[in-house]
SEVOLUM-762340 format. One record per residue (C-alpha): x, y, z. Coordinates in Angstrom, 1 decimal, m for minus. Each point is the difference from the previous one (the first is absolute). Example, Ala and Ser with C-alpha at 12.3 -4.5 7.8 and 13.67 -1.06 7.14 Angstrom:
REM SEVOLUM-762340
+--------+--------+--------+
:      u :      v :      w :
+--------+--------+--------+
:   12.3 :   m4.5 :    7.8 :
:    1.4 :    3.4 :   m0.7 :
+--------+--------+--------+
//
This chain:
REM SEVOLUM-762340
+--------+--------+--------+
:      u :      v :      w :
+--------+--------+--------+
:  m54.0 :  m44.0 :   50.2 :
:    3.2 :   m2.1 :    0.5 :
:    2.2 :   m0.9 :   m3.5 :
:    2.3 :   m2.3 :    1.9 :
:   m1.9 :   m3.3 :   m1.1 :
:    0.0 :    1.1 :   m3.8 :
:    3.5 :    1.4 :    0.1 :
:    2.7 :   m2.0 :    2.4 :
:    2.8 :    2.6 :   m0.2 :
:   m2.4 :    3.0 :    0.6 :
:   m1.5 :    1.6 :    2.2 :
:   m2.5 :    2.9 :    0.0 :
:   m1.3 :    2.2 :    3.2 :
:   m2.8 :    2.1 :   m0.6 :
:   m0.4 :    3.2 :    2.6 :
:   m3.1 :   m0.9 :    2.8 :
:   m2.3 :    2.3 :   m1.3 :
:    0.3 :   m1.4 :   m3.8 :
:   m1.0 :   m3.6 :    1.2 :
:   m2.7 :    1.7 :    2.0 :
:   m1.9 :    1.1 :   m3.0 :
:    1.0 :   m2.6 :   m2.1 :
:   m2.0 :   m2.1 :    2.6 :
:   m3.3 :    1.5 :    0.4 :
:    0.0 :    0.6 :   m3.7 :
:    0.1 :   m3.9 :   m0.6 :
:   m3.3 :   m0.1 :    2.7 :
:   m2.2 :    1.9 :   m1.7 :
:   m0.6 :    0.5 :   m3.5 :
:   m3.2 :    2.6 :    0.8 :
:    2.5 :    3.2 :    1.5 :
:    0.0 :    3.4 :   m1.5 :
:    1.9 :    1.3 :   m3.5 :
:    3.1 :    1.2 :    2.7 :
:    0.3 :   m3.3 :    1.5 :
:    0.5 :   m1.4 :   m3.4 :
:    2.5 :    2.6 :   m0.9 :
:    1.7 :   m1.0 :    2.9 :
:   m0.5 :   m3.7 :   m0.2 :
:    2.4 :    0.8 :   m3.6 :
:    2.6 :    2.1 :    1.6 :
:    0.4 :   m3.2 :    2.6 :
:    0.2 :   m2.4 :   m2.6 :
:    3.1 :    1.6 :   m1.4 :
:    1.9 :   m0.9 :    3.4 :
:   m0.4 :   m3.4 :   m1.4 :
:    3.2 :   m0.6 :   m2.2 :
:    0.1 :   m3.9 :   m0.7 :
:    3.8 :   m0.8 :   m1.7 :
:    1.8 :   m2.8 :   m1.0 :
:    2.4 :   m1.6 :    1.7 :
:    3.0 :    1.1 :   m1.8 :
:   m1.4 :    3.3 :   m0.2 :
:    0.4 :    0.9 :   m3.7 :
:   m4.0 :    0.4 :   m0.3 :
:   m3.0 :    1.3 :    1.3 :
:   m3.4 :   m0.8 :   m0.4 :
:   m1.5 :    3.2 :    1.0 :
:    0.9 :    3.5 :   m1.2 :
:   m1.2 :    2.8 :    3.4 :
:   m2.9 :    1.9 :   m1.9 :
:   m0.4 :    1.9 :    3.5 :
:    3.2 :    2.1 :   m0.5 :
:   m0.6 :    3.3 :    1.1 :
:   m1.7 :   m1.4 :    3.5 :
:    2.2 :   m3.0 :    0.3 :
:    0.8 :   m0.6 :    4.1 :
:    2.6 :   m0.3 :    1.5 :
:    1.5 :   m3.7 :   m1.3 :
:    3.1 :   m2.4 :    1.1 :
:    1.3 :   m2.4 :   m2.2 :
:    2.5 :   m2.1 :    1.9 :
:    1.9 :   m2.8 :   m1.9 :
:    1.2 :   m3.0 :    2.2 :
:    2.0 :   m2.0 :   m2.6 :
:    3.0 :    1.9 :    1.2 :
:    2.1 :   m0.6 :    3.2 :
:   m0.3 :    3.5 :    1.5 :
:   m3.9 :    0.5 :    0.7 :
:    0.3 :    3.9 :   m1.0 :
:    1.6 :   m1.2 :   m3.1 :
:   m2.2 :    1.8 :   m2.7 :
:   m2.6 :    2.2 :    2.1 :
:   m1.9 :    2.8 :   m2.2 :
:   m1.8 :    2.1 :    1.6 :
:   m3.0 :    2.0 :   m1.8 :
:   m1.1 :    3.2 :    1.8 :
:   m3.7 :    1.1 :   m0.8 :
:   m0.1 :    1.8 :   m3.3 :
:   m1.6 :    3.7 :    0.7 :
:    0.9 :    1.6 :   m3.5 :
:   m2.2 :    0.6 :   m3.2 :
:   m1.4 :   m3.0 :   m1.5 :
:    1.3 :    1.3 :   m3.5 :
:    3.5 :    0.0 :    0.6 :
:    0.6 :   m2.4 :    3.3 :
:    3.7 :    0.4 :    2.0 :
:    2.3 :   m2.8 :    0.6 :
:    0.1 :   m1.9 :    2.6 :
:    2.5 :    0.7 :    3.3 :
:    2.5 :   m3.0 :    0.0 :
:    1.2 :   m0.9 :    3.2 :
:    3.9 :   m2.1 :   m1.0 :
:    0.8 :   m3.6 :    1.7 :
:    2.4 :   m0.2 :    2.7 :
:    2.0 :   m1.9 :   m2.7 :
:   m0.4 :    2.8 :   m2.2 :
:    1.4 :    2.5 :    2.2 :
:    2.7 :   m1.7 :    1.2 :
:    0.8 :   m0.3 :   m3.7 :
:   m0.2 :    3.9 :   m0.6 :
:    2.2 :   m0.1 :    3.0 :
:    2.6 :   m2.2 :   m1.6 :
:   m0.2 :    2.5 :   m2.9 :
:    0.6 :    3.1 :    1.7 :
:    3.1 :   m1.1 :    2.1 :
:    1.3 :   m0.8 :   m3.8 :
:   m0.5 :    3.4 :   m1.5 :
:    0.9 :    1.7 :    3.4 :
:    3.9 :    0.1 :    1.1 :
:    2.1 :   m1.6 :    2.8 :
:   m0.2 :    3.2 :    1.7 :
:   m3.7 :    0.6 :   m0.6 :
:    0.6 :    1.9 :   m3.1 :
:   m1.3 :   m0.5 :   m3.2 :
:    2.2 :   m1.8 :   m2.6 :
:    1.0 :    1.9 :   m3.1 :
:   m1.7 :   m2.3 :   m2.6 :
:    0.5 :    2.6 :   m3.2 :
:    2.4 :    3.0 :   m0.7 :
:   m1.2 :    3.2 :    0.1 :
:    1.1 :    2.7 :   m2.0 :
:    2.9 :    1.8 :    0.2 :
:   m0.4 :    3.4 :    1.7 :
:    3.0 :    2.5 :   m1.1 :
:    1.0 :    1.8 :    3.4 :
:    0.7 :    2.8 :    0.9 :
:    3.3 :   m0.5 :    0.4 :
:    0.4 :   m1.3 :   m3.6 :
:   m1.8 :    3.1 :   m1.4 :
:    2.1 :    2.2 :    1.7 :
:    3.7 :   m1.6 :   m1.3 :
:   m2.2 :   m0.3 :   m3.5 :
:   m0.6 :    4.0 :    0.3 :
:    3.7 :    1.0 :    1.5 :
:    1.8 :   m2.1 :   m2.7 :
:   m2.2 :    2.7 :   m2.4 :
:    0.9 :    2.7 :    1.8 :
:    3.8 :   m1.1 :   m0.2 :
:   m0.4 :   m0.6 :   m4.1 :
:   m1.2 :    3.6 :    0.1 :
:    3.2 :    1.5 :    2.5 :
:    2.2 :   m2.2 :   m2.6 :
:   m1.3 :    1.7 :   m3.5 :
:   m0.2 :    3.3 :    1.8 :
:    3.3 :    0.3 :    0.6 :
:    1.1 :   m1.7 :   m3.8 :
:   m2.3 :    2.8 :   m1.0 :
:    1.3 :    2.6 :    1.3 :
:    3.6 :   m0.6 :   m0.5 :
:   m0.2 :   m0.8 :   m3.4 :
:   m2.3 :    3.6 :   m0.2 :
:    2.8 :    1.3 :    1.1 :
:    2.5 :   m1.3 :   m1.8 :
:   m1.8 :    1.0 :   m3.3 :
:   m0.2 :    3.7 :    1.2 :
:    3.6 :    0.2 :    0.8 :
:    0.7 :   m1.5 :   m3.3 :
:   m2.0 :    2.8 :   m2.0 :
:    1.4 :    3.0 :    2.3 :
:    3.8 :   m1.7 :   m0.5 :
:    0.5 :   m0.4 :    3.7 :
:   m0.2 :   m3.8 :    0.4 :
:    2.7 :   m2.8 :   m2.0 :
:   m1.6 :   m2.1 :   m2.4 :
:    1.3 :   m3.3 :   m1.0 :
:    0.8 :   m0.3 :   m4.0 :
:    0.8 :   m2.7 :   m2.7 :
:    0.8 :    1.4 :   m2.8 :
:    0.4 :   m2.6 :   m2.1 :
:   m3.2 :   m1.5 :    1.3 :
:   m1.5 :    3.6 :   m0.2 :
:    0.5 :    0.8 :   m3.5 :
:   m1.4 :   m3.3 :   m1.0 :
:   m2.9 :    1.1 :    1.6 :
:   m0.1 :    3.5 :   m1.6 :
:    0.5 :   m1.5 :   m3.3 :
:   m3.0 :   m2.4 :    0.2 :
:   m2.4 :    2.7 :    0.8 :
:    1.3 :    2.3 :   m2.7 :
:   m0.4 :   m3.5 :   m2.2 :
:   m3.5 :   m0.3 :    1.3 :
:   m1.2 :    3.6 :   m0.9 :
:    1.6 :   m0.3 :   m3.6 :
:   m1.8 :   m3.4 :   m0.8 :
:   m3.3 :    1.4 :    1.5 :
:    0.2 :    2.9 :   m2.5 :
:    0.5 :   m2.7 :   m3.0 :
:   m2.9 :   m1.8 :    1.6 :
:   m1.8 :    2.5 :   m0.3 :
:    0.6 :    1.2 :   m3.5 :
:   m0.7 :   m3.6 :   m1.2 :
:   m3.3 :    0.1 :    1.6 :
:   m0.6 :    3.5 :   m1.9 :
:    1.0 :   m1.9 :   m3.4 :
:   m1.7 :   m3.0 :    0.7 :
:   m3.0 :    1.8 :    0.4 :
:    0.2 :    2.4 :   m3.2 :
:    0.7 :   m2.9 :   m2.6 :
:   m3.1 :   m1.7 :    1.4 :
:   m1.6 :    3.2 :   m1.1 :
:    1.6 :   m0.2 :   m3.4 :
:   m0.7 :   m3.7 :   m0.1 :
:   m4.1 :    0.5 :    0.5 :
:    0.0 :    3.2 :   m2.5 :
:    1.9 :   m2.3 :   m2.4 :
:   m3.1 :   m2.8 :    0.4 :
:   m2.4 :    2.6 :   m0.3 :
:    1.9 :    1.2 :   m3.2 :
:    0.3 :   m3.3 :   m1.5 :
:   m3.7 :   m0.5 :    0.7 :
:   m0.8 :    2.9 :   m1.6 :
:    2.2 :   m0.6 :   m3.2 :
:   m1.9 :   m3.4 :   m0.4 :
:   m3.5 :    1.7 :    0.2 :
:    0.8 :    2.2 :   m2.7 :
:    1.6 :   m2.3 :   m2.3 :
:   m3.2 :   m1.9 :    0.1 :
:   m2.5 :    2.8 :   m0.4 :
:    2.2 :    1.5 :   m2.6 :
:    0.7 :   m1.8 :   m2.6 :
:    2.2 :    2.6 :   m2.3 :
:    2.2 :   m0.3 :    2.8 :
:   m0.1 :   m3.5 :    1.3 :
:    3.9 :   m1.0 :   m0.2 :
:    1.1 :    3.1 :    1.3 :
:   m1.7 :    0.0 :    2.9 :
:    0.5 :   m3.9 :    0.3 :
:    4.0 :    0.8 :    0.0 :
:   m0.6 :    2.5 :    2.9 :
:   m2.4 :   m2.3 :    2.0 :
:    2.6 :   m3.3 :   m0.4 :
:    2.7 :    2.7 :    1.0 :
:   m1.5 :    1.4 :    2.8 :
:   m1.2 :   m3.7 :    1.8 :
:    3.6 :   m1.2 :   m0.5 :
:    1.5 :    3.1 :    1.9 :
:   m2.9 :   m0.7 :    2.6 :
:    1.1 :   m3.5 :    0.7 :
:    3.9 :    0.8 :   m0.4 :
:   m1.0 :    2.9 :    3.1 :
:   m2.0 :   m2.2 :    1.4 :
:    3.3 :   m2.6 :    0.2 :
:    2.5 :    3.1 :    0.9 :
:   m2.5 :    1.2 :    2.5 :
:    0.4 :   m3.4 :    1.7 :
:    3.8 :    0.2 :    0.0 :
:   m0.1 :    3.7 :    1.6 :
:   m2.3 :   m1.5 :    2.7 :
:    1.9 :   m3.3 :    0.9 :
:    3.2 :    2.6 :    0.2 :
:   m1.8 :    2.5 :    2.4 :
:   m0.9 :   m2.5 :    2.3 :
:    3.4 :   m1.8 :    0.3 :
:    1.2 :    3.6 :    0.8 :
:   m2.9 :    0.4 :    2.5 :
:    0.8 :   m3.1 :    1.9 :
:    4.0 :    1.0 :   m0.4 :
:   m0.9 :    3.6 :    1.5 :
:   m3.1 :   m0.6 :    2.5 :
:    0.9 :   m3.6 :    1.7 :
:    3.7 :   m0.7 :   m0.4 :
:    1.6 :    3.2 :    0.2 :
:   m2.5 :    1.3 :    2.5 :
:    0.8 :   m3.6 :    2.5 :
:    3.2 :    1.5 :    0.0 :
:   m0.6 :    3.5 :    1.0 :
:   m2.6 :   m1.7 :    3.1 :
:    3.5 :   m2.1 :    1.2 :
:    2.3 :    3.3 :   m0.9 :
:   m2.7 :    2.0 :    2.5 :
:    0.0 :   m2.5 :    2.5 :
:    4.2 :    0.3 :    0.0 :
:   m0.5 :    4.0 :    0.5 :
:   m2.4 :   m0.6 :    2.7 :
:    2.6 :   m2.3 :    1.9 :
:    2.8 :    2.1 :   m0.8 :
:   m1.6 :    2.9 :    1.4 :
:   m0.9 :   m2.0 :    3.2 :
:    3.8 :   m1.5 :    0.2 :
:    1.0 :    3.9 :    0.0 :
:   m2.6 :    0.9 :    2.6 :
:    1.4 :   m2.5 :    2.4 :
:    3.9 :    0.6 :   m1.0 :
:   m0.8 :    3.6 :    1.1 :
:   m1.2 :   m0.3 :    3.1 :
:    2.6 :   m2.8 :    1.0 :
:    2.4 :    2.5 :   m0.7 :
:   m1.8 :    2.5 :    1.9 :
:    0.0 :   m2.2 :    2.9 :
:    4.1 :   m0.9 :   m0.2 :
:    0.3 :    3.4 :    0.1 :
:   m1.6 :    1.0 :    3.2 :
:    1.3 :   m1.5 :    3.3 :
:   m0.4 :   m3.8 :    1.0 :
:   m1.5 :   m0.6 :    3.4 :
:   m2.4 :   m2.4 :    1.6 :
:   m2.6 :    1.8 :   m1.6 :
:    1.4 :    0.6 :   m3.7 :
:    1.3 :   m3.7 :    0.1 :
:   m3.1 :   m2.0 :   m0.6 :
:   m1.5 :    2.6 :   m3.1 :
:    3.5 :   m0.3 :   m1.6 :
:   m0.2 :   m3.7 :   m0.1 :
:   m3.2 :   m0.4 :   m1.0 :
:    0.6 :    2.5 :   m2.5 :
:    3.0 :   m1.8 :   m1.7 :
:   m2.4 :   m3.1 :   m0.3 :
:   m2.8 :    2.1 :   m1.7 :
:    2.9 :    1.5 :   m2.1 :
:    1.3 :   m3.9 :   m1.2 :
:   m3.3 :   m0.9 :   m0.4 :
:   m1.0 :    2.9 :   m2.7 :
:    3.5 :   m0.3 :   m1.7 :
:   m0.7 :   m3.9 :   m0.9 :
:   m3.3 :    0.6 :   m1.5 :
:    1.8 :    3.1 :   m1.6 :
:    2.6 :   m2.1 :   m1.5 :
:   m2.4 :   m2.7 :   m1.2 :
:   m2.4 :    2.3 :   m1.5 :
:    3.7 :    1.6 :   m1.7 :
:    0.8 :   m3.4 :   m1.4 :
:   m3.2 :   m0.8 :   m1.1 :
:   m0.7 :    3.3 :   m1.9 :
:    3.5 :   m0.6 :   m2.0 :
:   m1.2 :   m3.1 :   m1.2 :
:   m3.0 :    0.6 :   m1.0 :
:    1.2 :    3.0 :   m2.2 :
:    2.0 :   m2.0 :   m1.6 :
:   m2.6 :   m2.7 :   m1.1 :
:   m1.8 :    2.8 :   m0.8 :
:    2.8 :    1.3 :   m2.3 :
:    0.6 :   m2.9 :   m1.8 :
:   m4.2 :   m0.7 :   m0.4 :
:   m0.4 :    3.5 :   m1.7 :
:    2.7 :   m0.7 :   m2.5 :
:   m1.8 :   m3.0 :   m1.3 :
:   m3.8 :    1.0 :    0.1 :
:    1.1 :    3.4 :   m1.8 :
:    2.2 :   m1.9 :   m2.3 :
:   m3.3 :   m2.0 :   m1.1 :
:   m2.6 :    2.6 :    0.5 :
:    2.6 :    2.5 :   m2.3 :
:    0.5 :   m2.4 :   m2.6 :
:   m3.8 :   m1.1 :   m0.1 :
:   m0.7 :    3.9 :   m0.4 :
:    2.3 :    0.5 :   m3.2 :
:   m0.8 :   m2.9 :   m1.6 :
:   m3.8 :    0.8 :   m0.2 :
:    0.2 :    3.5 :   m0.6 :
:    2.4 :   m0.6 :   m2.8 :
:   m2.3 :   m2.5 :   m1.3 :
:   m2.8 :    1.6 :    0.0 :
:    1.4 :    3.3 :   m1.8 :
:    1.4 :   m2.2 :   m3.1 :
:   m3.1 :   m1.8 :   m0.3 :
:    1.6 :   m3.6 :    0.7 :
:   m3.2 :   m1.5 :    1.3 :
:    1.9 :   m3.3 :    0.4 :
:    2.9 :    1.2 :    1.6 :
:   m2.6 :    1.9 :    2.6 :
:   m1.6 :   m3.4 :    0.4 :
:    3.1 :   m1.4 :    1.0 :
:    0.8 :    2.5 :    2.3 :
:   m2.8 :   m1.5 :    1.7 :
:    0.5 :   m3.4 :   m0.2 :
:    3.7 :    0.5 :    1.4 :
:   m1.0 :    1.7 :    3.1 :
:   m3.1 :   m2.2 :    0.4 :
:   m2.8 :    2.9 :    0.0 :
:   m3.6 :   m1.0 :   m0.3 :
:   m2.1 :    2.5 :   m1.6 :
:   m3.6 :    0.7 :    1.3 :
:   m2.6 :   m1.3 :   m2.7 :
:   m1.6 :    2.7 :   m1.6 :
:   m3.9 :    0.3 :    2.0 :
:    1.0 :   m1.6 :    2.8 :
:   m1.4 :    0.9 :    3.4 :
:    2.5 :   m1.2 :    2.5 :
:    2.7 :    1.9 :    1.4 :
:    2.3 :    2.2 :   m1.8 :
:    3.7 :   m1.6 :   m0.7 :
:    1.4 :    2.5 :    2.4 :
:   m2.5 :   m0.9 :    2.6 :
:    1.3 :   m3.7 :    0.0 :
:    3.8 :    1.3 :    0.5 :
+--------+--------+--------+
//
């Protein structure tokens, strides 16, 4: 059957052998159940359309035996314009394959047009995105010989300054000295070791007056128990209780003087004094460096120059200038700093000395008020009696 008179701008072509059975099926209406199975498999060749093609009519119920079927479109200049061709279906008829679509001449001069514009001038293809970046084997081999020249370098700094240390202790090899720098330095550590022994021994007396301080609460607690389950003896052992809780919360106020005083030490003796001694190592670590190299220049100027001997002796007078300028920086820099530090102790001890008398003196002679102000003057804050946060000493 012909759609051409229904739809102008279509046109369908059924295979032979479809049109064939559609036509004796339209003769007789008598035939067998398998000529009316096949009379509806034909009819599905017939796929009436509209002219602009945006509907159909018909939906193919035939499917799985659906012919072989053209559907040629002649509202475009090119007859071939638009051809699909259907091959017969020969899979399940539960899950059906798609159909093989032949492309248009147009089309595949289009996919032409797109492949010169990915491809090259040359016939290559065109790098459209940046890969990533592959480390060589060249670069992994200057990455693993600049390594291996880090490891000659400290090697040799290594074994020099090894050496120079054991020539030093067997009194074979010179050793550069400032003794005005070097007995600054001698006097700090000997400082350092005498104000870790007072820290010390204010840490032993801070902790035995806390003992006395909780046996005098317990005391005083006991005194007031007594005076009220004994009456005989009520004001007696009302004196001792009053006495008792005032000595607990004057200790309680000294104890919190001898605290603020060790940790002012503590951060005198651990962190300021100790910065010092890191920058006075770091000198003698330069210094024995600067002698390791001085050495072996020397060595060198004594032996004989040639074309050979040349080259080391240069290149060990600009390892030698390099080690004495960070040996005379790290010189400077030491001398300064102990005299900050100098002039930093004097005042903190001056303080933390005074703070110490004051208290203890108050305390002893009883002057609760004076003991307050103690206090007040050096801005302590005692911890509230009960309290669960952290110790006075833990916030230093």
């Amino acid at each position: 059957m012909s759609a051409a008179g229904e739809a102008p701008g279509l046109t369908v072509h059924s295979h032979p052998a479809t049109a064939e059975m559609h036509a004796q099926d339209s003769e007789s209406d008598s035939e067998e159940p398998a000529m009316e199975e096949a009379q509806a498999r034909g009819s599905a060749a017939e796929i009436p359309v509209t002219s602009n093609g945006e509907d159909m009519k018909h939906m193919m119920t035939g499917g799985p035996t659906l012919k072989e079927t053209r559907i040629v479109s002649s509202s475009y200049g090119n007859p071939s314009e638009g051809i699909i061709e259907a091959e017969t279906y020969r899979g399940s008829s539960f899950f059906p394959k798609s159909p093989v679509l032949f492309p248009s001449n147009a089309a595949a001069s289009r996919l032409a047009e797109h492949a010169q514009d990915v491809s090259g001038p040359a016939g290559g293809l065109k790098n459209t995105q940046s890969g990533p970046v592959v480390i060589t084997d060249e670069i992994s081999k200057n990455i693993a010989l600049e390594k291996l020249e880090q490891m000659k370098k400290w090697s040799i700094s290594t074994y020099k300054c090894t050496r120079q240390v054991l020539s030093e202790k067997l009194g074979r090899g010179s050793k550069t000295v400032d003794l005005e720098l070097e007995s600054q330095i001698e006097i700090l550590r000997e400082t350092k070791r005498k104000y870790e022994n007072l820290l010390r021994l204010a840490r032993q007396m801070a902790s035995q007056f806390y003992q006395v301080v909780q046996t005098q609460r317990q005391l005083g607690d006991a005194f007031g128990e007594l005076s009220v389950k004994s009456p005989e003896l009520h004001e007696e052992f009302g004196y001792n209780a009053e006495t008792q809780k005032l000595l607990c919360k004057n200790g309680e106020t000294l104890l919190g003087a001898i605290n603020f005083f060790i940790a002012s030490v503590n951060t005198l003796v651990n962190k300021t004094i100790e910065d010092t001694l890191i920058a006075v190592k770091q000198y003698e670590n330069a210094r024995i460096e600067y002698d390791a190299y001085r050495t072996d220049l020397e060595e060198l100027n004594l032996g004989p120059r040639d074309a050979v001997t040349i080259p080391k002796i240069e290149q060990s007078q600009q390892q030698f200038q390099i080690h004495k300028e960070k040996f005379d920086k790290l010189r400077t820099s030491v001398s300064i700093k102990l005299k900050f530090l100098d002039e930093n102790k004097i005042k903190v001890m001056h303080n933390q000395l005074l703070l110490f008398h004051n208290a203890v003196s108050a305390y002893f002679a009883g002057n609760q008020h004076q003991l307050e102000q103690v206090l007040k003057q050096f801005h302590i804050k005692l911890k509230a009696p009960g309290s669960d946060g952290p110790s006075w000493l833990e916030e230093q």
